[in-house]
C-alpha positions as CSV (number, residue, x, y, z in Angstrom):
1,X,-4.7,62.8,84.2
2,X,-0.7,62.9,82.9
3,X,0.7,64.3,86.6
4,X,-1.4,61.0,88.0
5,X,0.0,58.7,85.3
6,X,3.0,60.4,86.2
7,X,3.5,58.9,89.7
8,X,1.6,55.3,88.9
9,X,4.3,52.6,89.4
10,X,4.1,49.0,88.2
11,X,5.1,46.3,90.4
12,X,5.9,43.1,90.1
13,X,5.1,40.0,92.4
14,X,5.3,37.3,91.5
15,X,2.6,36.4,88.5
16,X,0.3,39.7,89.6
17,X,0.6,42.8,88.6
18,X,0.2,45.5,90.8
19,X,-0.6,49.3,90.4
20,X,0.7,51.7,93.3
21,X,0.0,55.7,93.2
22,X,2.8,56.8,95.6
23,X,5.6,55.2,98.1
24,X,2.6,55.4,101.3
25,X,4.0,52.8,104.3
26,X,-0.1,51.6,103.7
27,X,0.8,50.6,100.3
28,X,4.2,48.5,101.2
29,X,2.6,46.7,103.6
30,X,-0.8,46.0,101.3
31,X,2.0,44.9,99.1
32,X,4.0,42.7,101.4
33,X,1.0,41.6,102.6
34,X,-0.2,40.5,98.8
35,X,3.1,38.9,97.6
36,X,3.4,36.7,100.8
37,X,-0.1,35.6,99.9
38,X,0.6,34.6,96.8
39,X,3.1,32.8,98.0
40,X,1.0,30.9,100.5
41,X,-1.0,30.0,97.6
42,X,1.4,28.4,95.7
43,X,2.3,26.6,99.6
44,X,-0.9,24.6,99.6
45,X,-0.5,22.7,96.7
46,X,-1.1,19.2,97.0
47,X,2.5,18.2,96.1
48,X,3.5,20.8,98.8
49,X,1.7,19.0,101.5
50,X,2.9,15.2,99.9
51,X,6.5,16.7,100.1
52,X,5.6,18.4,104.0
53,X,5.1,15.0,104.6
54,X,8.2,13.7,103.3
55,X,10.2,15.8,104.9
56,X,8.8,14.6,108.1
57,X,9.1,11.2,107.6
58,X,12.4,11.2,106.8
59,X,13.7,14.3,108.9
60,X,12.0,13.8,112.5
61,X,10.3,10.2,112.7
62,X,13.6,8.4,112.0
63,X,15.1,9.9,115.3
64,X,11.2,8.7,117.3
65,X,11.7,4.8,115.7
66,X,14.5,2.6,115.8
67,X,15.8,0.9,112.7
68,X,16.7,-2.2,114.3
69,X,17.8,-4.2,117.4
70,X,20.9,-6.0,117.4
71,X,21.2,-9.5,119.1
72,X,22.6,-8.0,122.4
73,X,19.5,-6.1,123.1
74,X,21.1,-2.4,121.7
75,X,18.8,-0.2,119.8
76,X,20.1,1.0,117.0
77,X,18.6,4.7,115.7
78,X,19.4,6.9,113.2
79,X,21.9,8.7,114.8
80,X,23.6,5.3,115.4
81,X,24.3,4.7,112.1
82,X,26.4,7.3,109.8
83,X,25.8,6.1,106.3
84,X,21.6,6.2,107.4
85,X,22.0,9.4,109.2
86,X,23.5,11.2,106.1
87,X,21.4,8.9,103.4
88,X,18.0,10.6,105.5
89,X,19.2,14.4,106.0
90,X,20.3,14.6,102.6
91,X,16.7,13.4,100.8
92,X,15.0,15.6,103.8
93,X,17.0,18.4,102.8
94,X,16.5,17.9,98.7
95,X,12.6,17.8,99.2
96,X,12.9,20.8,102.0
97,X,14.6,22.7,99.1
98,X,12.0,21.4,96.8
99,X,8.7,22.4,98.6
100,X,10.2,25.9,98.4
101,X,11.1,25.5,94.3
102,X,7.8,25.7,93.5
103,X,8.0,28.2,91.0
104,X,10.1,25.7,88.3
105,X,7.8,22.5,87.7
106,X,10.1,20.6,85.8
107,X,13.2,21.6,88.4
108,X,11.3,19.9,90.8
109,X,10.6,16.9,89.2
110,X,14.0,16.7,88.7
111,X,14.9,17.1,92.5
112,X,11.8,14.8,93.7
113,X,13.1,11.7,91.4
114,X,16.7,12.3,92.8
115,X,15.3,12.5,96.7
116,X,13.5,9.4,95.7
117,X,16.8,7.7,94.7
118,X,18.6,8.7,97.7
119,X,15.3,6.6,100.0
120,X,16.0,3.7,97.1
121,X,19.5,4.0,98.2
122,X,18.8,3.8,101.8
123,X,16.4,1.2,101.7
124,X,18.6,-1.0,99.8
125,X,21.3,-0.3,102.5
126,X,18.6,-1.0,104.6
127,X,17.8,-5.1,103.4
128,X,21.4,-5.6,103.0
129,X,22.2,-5.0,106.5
130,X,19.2,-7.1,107.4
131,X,19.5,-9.8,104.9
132,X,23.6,-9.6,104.2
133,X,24.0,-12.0,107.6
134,X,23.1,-15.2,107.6
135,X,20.9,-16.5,111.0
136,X,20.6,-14.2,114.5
137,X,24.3,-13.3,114.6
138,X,24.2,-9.4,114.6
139,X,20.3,-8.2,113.4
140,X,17.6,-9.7,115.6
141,X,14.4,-7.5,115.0
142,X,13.7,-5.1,112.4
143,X,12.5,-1.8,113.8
144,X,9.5,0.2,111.7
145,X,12.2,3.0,111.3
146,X,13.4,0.4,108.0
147,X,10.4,1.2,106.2
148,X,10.3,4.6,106.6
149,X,11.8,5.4,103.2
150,X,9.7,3.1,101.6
151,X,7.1,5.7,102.8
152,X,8.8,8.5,101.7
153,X,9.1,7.0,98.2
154,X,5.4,6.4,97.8
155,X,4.5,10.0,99.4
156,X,7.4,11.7,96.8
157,X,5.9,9.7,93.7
158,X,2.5,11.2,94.6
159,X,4.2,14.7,94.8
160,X,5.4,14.2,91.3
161,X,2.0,13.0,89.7
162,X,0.5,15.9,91.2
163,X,3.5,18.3,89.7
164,X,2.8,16.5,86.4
165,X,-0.7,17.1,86.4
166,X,-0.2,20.8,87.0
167,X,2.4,21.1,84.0
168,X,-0.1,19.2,81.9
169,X,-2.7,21.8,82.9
170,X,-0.2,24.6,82.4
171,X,0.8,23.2,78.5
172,X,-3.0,23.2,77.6
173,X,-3.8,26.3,78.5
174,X,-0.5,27.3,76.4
175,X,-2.0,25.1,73.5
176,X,-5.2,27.0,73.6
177,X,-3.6,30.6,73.1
């Protein structure tokens, strides 16, 4: 029994603990195979798939919807406008960087509520264009691409109720050591 304790190793992934006997190419991949898993696991959270959603809205639907027609029939997208275009990829890329942060609750909390202000940000840059001139002289429709951090804000405040919930859980379960 002491040679086979000899060659047991203890690895590490993640939360699990795993026991391997020798370095077999079998046993890497089992491991791989484990630790990619458990990583998929921590993926399909709810708050992962409020986030997923997110990143859509605000990555890929603002480029499908306009944000607004001017009076001279020009629709204006996205990629039109500069201060929208880097307003959506920044709070697309903050909850992109989140979905993947999944291991510190409170870090993405953090980085949910400040993706959040970014879409507060937009969509007050958003009435203000819409609102800031008086009569038809240079917005004449508002496209549904406007609301679309509105969205966002809503889906990203769900996200965080569910990543409270889970560090509520998590502190109990402390409690009752």
């Amino acid at each position: 029994m002491c040679r086979r304790m000899k060659y047991l190793r203890l690895i590490r992934c993640n939360s699990t603990i795993i026991f391997l006997n020798n370095n077999s190419l079998f046993e890497k991949e089992l491991l791989f195979l484990l630790c990619e898993t458990i990583k998929l696991k921590m993926l399909q959270r709810i708050q992962t798939v409020f986030m997923g959603l997110s990143v859509l809205i605000t990555g890929a639907l603002p480029f499908i919807f306009a944000l607004w027609t001017e009076k001279s029939k020009a629709t204006i997208y996205m990629s039109d406008s500069t201060i929208a275009m880097v307003l959506f990829m920044g709070s697309t890329f903050l909850t992109l960087f989140n979905i993947f942060n999944y291991k510190t609750r409170q870090k993405q909390f953090v980085i949910n509520r400040l993706s959040m202000i970014l879409n507060f940000i937009l969509l007050g840059f958003f009435v203000y264009r819409s609102l800031n001139l008086s009569g038809e002289t240079l917005v004449s429709e508002k496209g549904i691409g406007m609301f679309l951090p509105a969205i966002s804000i809503v889906l990203l405040g769900f996200a965080n109720k569910a990543i409270k919930k889970d560090e509520d859980l998590v502190k109990s379960v402390d409690r009752l050591r």
